[in-house]
N, CA, C and O atoms as a GROMACS GRO file, in nm:
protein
  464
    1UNK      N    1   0.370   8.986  13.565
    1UNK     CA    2   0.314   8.950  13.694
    1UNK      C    3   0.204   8.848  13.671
    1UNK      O    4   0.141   8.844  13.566
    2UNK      N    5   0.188   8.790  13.741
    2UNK     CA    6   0.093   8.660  13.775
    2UNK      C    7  -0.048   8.713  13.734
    2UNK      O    8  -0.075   8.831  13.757
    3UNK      N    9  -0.141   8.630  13.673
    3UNK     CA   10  -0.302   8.702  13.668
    3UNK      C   11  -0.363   8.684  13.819
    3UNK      O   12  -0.480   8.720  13.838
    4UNK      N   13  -0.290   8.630  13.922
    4UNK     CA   14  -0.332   8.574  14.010
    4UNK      C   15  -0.316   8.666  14.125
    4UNK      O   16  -0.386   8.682  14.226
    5UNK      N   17  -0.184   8.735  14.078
    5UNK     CA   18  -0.115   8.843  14.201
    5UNK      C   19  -0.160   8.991  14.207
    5UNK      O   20  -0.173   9.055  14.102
    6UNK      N   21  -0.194   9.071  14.380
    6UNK     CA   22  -0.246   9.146  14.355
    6UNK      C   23  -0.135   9.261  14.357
    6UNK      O   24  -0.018   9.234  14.386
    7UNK      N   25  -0.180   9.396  14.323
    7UNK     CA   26  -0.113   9.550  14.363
    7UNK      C   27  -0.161   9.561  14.477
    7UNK      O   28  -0.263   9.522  14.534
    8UNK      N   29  -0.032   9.648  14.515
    8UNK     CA   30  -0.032   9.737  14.607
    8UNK      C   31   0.033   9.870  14.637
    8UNK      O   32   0.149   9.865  14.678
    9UNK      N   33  -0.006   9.952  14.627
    9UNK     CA   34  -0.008  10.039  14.598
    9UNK      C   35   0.056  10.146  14.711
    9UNK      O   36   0.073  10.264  14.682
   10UNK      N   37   0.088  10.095  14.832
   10UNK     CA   38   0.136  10.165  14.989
   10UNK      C   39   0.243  10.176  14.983
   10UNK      O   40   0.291  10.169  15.096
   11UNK      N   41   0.295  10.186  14.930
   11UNK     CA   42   0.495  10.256  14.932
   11UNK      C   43   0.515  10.348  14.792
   11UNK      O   44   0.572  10.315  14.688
   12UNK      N   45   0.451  10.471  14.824
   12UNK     CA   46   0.554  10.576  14.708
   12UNK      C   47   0.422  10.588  14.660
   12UNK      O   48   0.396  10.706  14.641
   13UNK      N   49   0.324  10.507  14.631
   13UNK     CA   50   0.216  10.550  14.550
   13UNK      C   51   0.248  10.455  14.433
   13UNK      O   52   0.184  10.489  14.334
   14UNK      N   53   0.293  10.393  14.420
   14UNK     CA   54   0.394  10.325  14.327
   14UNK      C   55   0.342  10.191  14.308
   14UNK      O   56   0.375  10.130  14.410
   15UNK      N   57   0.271  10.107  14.224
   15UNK     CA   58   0.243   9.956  14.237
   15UNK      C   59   0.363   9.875  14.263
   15UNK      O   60   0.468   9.885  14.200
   16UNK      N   61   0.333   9.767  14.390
   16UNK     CA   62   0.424   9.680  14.409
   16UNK      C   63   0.348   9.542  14.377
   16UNK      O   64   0.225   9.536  14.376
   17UNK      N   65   0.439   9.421  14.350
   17UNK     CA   66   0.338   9.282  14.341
   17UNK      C   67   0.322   9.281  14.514
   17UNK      O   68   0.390   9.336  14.601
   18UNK      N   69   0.180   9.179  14.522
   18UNK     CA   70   0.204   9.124  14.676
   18UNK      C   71   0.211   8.949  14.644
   18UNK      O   72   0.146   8.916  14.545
   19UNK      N   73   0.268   8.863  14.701
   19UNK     CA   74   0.291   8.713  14.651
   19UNK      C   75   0.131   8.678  14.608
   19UNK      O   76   0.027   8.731  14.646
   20UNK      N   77   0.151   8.585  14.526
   20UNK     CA   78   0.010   8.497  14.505
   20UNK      C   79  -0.007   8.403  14.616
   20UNK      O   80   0.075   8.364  14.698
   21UNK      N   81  -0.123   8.377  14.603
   21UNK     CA   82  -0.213   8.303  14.724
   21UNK      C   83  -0.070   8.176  14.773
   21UNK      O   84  -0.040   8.161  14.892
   22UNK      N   85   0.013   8.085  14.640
   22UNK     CA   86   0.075   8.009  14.684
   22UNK      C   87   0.144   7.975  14.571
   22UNK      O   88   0.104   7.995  14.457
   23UNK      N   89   0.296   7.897  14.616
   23UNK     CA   90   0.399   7.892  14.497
   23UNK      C   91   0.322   7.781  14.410
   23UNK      O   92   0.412   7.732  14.342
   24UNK      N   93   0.182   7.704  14.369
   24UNK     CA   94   0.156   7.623  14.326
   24UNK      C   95   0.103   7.717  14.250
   24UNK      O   96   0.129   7.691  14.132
   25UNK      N   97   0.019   7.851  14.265
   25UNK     CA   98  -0.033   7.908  14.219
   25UNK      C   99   0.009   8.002  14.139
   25UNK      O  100  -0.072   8.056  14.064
   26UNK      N  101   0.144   8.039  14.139
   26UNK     CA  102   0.268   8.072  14.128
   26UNK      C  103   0.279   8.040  13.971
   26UNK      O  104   0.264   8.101  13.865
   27UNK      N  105   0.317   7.906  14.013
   27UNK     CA  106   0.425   7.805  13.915
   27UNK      C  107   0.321   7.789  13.830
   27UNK      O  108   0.385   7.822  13.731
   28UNK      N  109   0.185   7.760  13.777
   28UNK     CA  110   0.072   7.725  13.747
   28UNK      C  111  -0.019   7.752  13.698
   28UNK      O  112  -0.132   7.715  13.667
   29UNK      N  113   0.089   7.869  13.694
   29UNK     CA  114  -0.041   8.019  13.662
   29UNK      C  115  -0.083   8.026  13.542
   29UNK      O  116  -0.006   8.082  13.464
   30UNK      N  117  -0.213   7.974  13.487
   30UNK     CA  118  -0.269   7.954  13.346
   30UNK      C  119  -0.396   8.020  13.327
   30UNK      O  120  -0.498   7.998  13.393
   31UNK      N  121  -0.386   8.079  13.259
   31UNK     CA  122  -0.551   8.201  13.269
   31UNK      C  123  -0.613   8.152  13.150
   31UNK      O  124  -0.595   8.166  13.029
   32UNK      N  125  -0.712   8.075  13.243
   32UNK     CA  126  -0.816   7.976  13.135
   32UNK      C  127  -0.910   8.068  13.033
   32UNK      O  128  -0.952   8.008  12.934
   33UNK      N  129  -0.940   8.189  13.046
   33UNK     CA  130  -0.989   8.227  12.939
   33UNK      C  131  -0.905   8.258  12.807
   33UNK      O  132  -0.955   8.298  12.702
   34UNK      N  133  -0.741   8.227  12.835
   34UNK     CA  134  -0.681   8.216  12.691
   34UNK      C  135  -0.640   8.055  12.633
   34UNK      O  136  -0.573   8.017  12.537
   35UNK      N  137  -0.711   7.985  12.736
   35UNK     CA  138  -0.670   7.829  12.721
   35UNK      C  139  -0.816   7.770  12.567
   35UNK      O  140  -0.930   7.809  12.543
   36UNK      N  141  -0.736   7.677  12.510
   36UNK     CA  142  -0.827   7.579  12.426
   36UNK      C  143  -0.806   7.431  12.442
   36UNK      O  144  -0.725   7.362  12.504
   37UNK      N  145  -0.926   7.406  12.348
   37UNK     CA  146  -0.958   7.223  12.365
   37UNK      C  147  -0.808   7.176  12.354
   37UNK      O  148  -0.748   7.098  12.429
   38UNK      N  149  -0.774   7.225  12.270
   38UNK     CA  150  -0.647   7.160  12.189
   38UNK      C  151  -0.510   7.101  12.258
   38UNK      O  152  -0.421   7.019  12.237
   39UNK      N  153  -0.559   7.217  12.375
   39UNK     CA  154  -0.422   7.198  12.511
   39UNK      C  155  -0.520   7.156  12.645
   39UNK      O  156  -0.470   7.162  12.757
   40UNK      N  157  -0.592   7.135  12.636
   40UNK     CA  158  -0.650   7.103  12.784
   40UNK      C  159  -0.508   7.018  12.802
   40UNK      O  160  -0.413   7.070  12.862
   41UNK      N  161  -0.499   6.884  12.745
   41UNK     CA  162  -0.414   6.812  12.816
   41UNK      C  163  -0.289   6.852  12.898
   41UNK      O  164  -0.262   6.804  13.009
   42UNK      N  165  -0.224   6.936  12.838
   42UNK     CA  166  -0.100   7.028  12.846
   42UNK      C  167  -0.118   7.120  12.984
   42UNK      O  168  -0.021   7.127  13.059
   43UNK      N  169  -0.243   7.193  13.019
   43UNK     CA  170  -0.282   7.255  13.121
   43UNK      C  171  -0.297   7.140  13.245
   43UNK      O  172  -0.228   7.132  13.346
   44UNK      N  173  -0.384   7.074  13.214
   44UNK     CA  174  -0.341   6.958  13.334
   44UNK      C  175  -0.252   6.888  13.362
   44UNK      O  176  -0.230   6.849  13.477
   45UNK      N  177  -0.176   6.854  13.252
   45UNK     CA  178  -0.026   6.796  13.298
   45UNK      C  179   0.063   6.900  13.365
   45UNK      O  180   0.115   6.868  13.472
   46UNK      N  181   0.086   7.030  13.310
   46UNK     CA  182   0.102   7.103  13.439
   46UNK      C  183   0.087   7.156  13.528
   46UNK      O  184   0.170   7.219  13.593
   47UNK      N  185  -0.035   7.139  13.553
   47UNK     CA  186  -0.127   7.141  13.698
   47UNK      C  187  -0.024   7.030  13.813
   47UNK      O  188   0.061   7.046  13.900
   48UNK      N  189  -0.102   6.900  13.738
   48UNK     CA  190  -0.027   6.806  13.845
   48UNK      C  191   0.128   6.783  13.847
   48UNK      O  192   0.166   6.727  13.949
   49UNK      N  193   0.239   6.820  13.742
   49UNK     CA  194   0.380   6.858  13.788
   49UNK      C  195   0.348   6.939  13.831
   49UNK      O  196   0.392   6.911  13.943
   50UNK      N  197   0.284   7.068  13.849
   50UNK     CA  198   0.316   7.178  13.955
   50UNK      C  199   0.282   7.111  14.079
   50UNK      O  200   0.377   7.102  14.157
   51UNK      N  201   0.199   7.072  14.110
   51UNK     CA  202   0.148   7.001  14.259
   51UNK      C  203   0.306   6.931  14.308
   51UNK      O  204   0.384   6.971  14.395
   52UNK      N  205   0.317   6.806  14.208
   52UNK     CA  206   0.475   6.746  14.289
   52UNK      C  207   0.575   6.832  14.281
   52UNK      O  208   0.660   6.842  14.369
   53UNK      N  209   0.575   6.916  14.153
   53UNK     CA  210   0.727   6.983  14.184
   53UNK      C  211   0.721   7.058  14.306
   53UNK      O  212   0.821   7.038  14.375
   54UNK      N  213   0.620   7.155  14.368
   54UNK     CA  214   0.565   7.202  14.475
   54UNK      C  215   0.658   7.095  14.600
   54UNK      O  216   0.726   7.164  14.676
   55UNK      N  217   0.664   6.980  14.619
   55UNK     CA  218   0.661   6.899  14.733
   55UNK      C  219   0.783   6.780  14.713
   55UNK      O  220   0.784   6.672  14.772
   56UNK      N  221   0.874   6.825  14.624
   56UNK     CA  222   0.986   6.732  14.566
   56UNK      C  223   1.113   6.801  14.671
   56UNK      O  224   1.118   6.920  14.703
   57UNK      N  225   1.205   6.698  14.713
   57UNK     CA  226   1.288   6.768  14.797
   57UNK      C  227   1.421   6.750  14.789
   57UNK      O  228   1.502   6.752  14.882
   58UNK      N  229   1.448   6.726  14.648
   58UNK     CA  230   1.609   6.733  14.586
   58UNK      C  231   1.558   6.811  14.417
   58UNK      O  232   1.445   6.841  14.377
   59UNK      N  233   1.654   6.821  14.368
   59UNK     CA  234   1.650   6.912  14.231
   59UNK      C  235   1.566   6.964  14.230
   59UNK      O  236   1.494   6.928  14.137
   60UNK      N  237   1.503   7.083  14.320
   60UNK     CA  238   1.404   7.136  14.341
   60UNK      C  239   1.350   7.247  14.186
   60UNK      O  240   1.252   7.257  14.112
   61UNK      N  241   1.486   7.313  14.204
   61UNK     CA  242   1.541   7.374  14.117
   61UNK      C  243   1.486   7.368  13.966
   61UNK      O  244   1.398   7.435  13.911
   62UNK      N  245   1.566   7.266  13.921
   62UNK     CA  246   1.518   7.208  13.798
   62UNK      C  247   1.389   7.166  13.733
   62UNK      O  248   1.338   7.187  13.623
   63UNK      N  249   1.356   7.097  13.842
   63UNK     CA  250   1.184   7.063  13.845
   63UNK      C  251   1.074   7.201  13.831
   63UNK      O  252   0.966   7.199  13.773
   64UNK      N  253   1.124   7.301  13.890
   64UNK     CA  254   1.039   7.442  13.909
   64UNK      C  255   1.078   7.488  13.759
   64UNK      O  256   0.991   7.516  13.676
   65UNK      N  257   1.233   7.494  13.729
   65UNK     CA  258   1.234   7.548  13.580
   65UNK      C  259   1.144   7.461  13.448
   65UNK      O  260   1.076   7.526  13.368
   66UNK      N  261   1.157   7.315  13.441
   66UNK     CA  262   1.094   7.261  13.395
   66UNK      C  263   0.941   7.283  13.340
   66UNK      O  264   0.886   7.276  13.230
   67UNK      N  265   0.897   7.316  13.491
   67UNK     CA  266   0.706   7.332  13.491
   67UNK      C  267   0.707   7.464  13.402
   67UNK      O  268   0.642   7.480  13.299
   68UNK      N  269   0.787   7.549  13.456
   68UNK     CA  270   0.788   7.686  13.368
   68UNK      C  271   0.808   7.642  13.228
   68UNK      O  272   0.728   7.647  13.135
   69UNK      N  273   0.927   7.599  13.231
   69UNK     CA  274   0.956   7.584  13.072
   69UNK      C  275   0.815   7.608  12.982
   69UNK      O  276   0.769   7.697  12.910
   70UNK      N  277   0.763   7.427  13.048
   70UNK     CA  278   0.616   7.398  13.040
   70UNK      C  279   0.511   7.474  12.969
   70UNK      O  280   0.474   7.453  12.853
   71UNK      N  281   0.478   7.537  13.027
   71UNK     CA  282   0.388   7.658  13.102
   71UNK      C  283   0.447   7.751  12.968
   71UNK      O  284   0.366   7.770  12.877
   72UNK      N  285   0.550   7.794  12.959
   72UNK     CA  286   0.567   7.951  12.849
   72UNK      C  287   0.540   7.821  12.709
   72UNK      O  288   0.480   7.859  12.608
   73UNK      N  289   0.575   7.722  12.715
   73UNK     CA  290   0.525   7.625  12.569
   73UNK      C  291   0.412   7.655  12.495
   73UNK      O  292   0.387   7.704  12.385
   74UNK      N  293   0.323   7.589  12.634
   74UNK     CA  294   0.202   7.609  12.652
   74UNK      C  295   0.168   7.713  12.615
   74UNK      O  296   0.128   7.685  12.502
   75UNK      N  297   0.151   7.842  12.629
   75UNK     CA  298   0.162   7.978  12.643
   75UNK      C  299   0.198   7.982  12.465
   75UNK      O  300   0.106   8.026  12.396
   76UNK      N  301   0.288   7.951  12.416
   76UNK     CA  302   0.302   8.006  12.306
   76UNK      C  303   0.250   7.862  12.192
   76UNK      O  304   0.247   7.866  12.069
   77UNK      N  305   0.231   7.804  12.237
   77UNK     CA  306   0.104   7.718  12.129
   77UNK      C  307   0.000   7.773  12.146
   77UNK      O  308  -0.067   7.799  12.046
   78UNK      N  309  -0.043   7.805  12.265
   78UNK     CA  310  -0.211   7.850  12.253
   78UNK      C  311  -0.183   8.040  12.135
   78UNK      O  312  -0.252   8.070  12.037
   79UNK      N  313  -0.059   8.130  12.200
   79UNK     CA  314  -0.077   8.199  12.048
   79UNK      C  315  -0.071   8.151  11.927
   79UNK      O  316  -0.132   8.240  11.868
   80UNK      N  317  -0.045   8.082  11.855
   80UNK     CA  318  -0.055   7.986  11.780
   80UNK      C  319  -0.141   7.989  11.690
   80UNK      O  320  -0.157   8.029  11.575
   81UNK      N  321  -0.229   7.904  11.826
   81UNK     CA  322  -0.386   7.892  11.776
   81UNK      C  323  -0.426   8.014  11.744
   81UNK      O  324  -0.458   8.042  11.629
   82UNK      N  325  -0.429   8.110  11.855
   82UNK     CA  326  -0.513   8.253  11.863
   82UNK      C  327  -0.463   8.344  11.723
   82UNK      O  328  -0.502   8.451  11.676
   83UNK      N  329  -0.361   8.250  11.683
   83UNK     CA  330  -0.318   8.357  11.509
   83UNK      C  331  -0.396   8.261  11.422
   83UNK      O  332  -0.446   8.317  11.325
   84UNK      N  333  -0.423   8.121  11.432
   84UNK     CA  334  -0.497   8.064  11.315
   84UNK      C  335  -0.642   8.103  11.341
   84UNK      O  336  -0.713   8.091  11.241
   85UNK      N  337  -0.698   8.143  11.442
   85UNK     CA  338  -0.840   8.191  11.399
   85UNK      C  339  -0.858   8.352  11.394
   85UNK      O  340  -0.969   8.406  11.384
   86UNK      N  341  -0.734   8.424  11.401
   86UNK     CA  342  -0.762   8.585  11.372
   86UNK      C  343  -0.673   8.560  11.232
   86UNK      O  344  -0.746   8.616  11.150
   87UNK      N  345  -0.585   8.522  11.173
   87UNK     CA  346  -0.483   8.555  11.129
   87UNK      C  347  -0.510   8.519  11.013
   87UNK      O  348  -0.503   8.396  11.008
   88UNK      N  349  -0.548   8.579  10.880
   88UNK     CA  350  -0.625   8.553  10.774
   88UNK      C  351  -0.480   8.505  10.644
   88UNK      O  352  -0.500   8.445  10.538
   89UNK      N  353  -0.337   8.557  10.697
   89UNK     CA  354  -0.221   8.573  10.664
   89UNK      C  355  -0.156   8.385  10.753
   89UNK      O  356  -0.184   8.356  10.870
   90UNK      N  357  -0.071   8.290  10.656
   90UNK     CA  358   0.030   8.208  10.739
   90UNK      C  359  -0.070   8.103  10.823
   90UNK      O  360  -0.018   8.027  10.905
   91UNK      N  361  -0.190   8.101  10.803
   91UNK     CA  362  -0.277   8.057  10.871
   91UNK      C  363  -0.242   7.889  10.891
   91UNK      O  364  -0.258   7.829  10.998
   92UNK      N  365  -0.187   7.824  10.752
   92UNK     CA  366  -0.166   7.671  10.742
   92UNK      C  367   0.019   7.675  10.848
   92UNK      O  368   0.064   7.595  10.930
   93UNK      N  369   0.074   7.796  10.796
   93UNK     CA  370   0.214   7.759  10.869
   93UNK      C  371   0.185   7.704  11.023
   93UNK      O  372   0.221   7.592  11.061
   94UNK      N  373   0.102   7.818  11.120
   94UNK     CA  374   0.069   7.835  11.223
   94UNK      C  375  -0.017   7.668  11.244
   94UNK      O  376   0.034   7.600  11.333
   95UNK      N  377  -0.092   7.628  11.199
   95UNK     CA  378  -0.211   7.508  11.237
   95UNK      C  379  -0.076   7.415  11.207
   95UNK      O  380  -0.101   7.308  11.264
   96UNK      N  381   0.026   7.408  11.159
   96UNK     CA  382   0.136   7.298  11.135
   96UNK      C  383   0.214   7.301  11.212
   96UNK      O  384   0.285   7.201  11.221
   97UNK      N  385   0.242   7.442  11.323
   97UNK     CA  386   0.348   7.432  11.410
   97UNK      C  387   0.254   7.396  11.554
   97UNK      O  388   0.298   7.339  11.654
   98UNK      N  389   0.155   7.432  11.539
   98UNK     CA  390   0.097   7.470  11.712
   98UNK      C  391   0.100   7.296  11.675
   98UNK      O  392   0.218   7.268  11.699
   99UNK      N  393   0.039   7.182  11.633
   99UNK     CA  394   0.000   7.067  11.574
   99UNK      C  395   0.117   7.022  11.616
   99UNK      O  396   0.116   6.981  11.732
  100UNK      N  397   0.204   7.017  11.566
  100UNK     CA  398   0.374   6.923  11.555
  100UNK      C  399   0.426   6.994  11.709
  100UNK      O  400   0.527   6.948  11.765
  101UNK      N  401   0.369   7.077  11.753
  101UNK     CA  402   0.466   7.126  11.887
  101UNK      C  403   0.346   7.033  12.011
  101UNK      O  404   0.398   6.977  12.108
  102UNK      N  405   0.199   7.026  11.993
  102UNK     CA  406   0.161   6.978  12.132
  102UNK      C  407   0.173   6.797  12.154
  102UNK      O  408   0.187   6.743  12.264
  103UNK      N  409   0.169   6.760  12.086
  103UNK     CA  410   0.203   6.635  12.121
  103UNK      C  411   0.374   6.580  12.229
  103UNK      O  412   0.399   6.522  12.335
  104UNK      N  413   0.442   6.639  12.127
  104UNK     CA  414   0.640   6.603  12.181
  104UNK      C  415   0.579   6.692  12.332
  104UNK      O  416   0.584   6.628  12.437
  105UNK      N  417   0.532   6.815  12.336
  105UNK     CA  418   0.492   6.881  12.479
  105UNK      C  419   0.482   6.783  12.591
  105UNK      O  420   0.555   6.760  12.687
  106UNK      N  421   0.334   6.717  12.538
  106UNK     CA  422   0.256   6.610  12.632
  106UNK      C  423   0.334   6.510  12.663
  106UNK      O  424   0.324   6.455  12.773
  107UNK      N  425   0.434   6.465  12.562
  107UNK     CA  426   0.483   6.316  12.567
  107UNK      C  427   0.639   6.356  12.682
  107UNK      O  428   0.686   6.289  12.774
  108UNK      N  429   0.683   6.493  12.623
  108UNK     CA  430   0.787   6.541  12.734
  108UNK      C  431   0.745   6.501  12.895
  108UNK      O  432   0.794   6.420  12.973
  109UNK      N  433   0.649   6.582  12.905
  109UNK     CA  434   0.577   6.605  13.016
  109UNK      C  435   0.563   6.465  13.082
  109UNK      O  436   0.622   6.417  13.178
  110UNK      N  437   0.481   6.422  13.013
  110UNK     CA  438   0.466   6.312  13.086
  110UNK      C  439   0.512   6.162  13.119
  110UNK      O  440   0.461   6.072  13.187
  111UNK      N  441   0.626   6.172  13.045
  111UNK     CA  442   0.735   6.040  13.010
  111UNK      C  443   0.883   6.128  13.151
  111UNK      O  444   0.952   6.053  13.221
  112UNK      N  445   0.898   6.285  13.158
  112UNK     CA  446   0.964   6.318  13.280
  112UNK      C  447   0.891   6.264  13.414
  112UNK      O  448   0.961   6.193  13.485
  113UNK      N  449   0.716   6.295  13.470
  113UNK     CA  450   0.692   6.277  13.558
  113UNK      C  451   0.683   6.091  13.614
  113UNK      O  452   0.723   6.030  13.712
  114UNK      N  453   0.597   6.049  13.467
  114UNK     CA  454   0.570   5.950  13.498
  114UNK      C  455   0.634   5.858  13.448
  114UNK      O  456   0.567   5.784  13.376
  115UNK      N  457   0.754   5.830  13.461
  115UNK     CA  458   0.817   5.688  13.389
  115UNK      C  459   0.761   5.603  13.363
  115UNK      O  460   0.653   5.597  13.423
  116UNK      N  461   0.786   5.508  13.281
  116UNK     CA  462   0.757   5.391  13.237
  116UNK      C  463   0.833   5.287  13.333
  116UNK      O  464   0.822   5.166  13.313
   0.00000   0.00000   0.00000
């Protein structure tokens, strides 16, 4: 579930999701206290594809899977990182993959939205 989305708890006693504030918020959903320097860029590039994919009105579809894609990348470079500064074990493997994975990320990202 979203860090964004709340419980509710009125049917059965049972937690249900209730939607997040909005599908931008949705699609976008990045919980900055697990974010670093290293990806800022990556977090704002999918900030603003989430904004257009939000408001695109053919391959809607694709564009929404995309940002996700995005987004779980993101998501698993920043563990990455979070194993090279706990992870006393693999420490150089980890700083060589998170490294070689954010750049092709950024350049994906932003060579789809913004053509040349």
């Amino acid at each position: 579930m979203p860090a964004n989305a709340e419980k509710d708890t009125t049917q059965n006693g049972s937690p249900n999701e209730i939607a997040v504030s909005s599908f931008f918020d949705y699609l976008t959903d990045i919980d900055s206290a697990d974010g670093f320097r290293a990806t800022d860029v990556i977090k704002y590039l999918i900030q603003t594809i989430g904004h257009d994919a939000c408001s695109v009105k053919r391959n809607s579809l694709s564009t929404y899977e995309l940002v996700q894609a995005a987004r779980e990348n993101y998501e698993a470079i920043n563990g990455l990182i979070r194993l090279v500064d706990t992870d006393g074990e693999n420490t150089w493997e980890n700083f060589l993959k998170y490294t070689k994975a954010i750049d092709p990320l950024e350049e994906y990202i932003f060579q789809f939205f913004f053509p040349h």
